[in-house]
C-alpha positions as CSV (number, residue, x, y, z in Angstrom):
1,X,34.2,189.2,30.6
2,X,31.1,189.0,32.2
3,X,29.0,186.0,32.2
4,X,26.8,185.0,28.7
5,X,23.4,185.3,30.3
6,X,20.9,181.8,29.5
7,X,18.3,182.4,27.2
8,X,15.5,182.0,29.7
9,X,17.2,185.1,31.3
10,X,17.2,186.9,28.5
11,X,13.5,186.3,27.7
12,X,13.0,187.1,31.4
13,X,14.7,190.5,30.6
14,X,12.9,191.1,27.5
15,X,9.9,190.4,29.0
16,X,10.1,193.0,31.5
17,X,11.9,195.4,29.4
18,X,8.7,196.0,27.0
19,X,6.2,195.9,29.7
20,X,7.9,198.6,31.3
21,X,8.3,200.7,27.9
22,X,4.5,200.1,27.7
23,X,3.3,201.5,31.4
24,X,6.3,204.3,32.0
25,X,4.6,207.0,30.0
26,X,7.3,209.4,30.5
27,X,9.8,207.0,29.2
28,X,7.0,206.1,26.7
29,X,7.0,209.7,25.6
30,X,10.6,210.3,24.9
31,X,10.9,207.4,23.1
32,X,8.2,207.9,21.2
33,X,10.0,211.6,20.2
34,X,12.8,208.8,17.9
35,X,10.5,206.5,16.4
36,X,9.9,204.3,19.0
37,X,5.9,204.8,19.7
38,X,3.4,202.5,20.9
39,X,3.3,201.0,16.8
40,X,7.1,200.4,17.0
41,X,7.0,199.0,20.2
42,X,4.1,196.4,19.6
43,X,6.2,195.5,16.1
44,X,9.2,194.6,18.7
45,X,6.8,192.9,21.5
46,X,5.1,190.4,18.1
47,X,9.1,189.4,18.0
48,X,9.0,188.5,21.5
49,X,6.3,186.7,21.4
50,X,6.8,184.7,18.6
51,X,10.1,183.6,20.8
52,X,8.6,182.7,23.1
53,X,6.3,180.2,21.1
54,X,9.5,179.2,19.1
55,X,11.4,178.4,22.5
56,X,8.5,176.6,24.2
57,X,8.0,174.3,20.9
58,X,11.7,174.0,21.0
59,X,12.0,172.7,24.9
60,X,9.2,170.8,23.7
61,X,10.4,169.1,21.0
62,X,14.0,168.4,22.5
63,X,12.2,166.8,25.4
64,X,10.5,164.1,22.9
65,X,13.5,163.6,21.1
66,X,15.1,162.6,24.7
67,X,11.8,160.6,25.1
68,X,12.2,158.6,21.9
69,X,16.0,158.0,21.8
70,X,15.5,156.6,25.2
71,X,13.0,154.1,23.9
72,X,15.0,153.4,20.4
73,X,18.0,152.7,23.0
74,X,16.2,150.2,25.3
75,X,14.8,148.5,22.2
76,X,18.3,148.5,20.7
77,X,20.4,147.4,23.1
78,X,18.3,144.2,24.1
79,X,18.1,143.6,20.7
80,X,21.8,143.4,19.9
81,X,22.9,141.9,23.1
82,X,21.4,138.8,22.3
83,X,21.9,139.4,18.3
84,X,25.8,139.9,19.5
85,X,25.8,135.9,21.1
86,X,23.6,134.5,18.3
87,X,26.3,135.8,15.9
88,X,29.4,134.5,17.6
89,X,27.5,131.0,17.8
90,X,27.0,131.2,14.1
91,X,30.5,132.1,13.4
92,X,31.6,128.8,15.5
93,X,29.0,126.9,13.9
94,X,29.6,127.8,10.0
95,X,33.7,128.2,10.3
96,X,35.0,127.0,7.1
97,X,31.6,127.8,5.3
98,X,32.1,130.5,3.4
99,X,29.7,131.2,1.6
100,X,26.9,130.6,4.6
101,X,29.6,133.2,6.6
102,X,28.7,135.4,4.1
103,X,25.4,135.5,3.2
104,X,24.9,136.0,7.0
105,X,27.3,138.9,7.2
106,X,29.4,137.0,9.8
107,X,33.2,138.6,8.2
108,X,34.7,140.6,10.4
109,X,33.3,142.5,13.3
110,X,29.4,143.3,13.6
111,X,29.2,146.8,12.3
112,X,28.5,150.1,14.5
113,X,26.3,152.5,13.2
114,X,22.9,152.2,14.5
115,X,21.5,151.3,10.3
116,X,23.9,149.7,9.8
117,X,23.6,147.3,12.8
118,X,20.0,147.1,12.0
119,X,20.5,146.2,8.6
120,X,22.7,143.2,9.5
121,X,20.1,141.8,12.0
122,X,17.5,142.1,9.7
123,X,20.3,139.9,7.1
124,X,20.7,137.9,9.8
125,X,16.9,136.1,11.1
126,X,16.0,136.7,8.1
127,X,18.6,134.1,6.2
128,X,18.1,132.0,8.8
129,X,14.2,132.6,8.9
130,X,14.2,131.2,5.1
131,X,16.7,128.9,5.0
132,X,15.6,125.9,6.9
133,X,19.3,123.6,6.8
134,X,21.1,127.0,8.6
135,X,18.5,127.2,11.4
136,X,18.8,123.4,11.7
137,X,22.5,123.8,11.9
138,X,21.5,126.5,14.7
139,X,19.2,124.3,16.9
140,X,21.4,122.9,19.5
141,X,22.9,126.2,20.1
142,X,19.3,126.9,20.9
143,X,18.6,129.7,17.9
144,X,15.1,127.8,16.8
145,X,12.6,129.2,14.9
146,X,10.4,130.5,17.8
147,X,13.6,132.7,18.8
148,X,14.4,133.8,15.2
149,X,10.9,134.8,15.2
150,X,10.9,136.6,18.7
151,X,14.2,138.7,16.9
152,X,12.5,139.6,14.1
153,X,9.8,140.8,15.8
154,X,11.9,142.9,18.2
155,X,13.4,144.0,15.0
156,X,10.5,145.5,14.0
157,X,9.7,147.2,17.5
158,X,13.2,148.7,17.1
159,X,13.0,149.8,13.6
160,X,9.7,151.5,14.2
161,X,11.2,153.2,17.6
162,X,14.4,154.4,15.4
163,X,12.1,155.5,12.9
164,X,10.0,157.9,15.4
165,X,13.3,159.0,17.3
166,X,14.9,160.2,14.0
167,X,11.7,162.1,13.1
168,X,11.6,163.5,16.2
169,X,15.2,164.6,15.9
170,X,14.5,166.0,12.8
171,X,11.9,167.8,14.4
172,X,13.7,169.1,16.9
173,X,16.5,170.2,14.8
174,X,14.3,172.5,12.8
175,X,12.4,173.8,16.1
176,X,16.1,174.9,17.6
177,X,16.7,176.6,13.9
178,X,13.5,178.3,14.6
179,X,14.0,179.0,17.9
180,X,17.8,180.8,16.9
181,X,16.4,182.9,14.1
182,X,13.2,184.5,16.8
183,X,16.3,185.2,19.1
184,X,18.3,186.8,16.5
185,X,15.3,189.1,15.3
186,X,14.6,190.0,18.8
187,X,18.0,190.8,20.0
188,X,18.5,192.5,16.8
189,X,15.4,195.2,17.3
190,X,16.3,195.3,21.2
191,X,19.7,196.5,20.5
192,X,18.4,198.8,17.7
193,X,15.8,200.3,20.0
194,X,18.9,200.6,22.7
195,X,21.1,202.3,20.5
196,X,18.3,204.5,20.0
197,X,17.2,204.9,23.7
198,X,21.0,206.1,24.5
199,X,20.8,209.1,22.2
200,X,17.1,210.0,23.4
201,X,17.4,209.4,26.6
202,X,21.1,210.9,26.8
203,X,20.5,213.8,29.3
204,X,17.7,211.4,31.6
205,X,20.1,208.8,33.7
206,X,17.8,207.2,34.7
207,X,15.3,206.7,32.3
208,X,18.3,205.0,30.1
209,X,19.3,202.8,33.3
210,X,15.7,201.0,33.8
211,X,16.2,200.5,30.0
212,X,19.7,199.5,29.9
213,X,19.2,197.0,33.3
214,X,17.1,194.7,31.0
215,X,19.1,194.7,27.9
216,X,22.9,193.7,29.1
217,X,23.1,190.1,28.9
């Protein structure tokens, strides 16, 4: 089976396919004789070049997402590295306090999912932010209130970075959507038109060949 051509290759091929249908006039002509004159080709070359808007948008959008998943990921990880030791010092520090252990969200294992994780910071400094005898508890294991206060601000520089990266995923998402659907219209009419081409150009070799050269993918 022959290698699945990229979709930048396939645009390429499209590309040149109409402008050659445009400027061959004899190939224009016979074409022309099944339906395909200059109004059917201009409907086909509007499909192309609505891909080719929906693709860029699409490179352009994946590219942001990358951009803000990397920033929501530097953000998050420096956030929960030292969330992760603050934690385990709590845990040492409220053992047989149940109730404090809970309130906190110290049971178990810190969760996983990003939200989640989130969430249980913001618990976290939070408690601790408004319950003065805890962060007093906290103090020699050097969680004050200046450093709750640093977390919860980087909280909020993380929240707002996950925030933009999941819009821009959602973004994205719907731009590849888009993107699929101006493929599928254009390989639909291309394949039409080629079906077409064979029968017209059936007894002019190779007429059909500069055609078929930019179809196959």
């Amino acid at each position: 089976m022959a290698k699945k051509s990229s979709e930048a290759q396939i645009i390429q091929n499209y590309g040149v396919l109409f402008e050659n249908v445009k400027k061959d006039t004899i190939l224009a002509t016979e074409l022309a004789e099944y339906g395909y004159d200059a109004t059917a080709i201009t409907q086909g070359e509007s499909l192309y070049n609505t891909l080719l808007a929906k693709y860029s948008t699409n490179k352009t959008e994946t590219a942001e997402e990358t951009t803000a998943y990397a920033n929501f990921s530097t953000h998050f990880e420096a956030l929960v590295a030292v969330y992760a030791i603050d934690r385990k010092k709590a845990k040492i520090v409220f053992k047989g306090q149940p109730d404090v252990v809970k309130n906190l969200e110290l049971v178990g294992n810190a969760p996983v999912r990003n939200a989640s994780v989130l969430n249980s910071i913001s618990v976290f400094y939070n408690a601790l932010q408004n319950n003065a005898a805890w962060l007093t508890s906290l103090n020699r294991l050097r969680i004050t209130a200046t450093h709750v206060n640093e977390q919860l601000t980087k909280l909020a520089t993380t929240q707002s970075a996950y925030a933009t990266y999941a819009q821009e995923k959602g973004e994205s998402q719907q731009a590849t959507q888009d993107k699929n659907k101006a493929f599928d219209d254009v390989i639909k009419w291309v394949n039409e038109f080629y079906a077409v081409a064979k029968i017209a150009l059936e007894d002019k070799p190779q007429l059909l060949e500069s055609v078929s050269k930019w179809v196959r993918s």
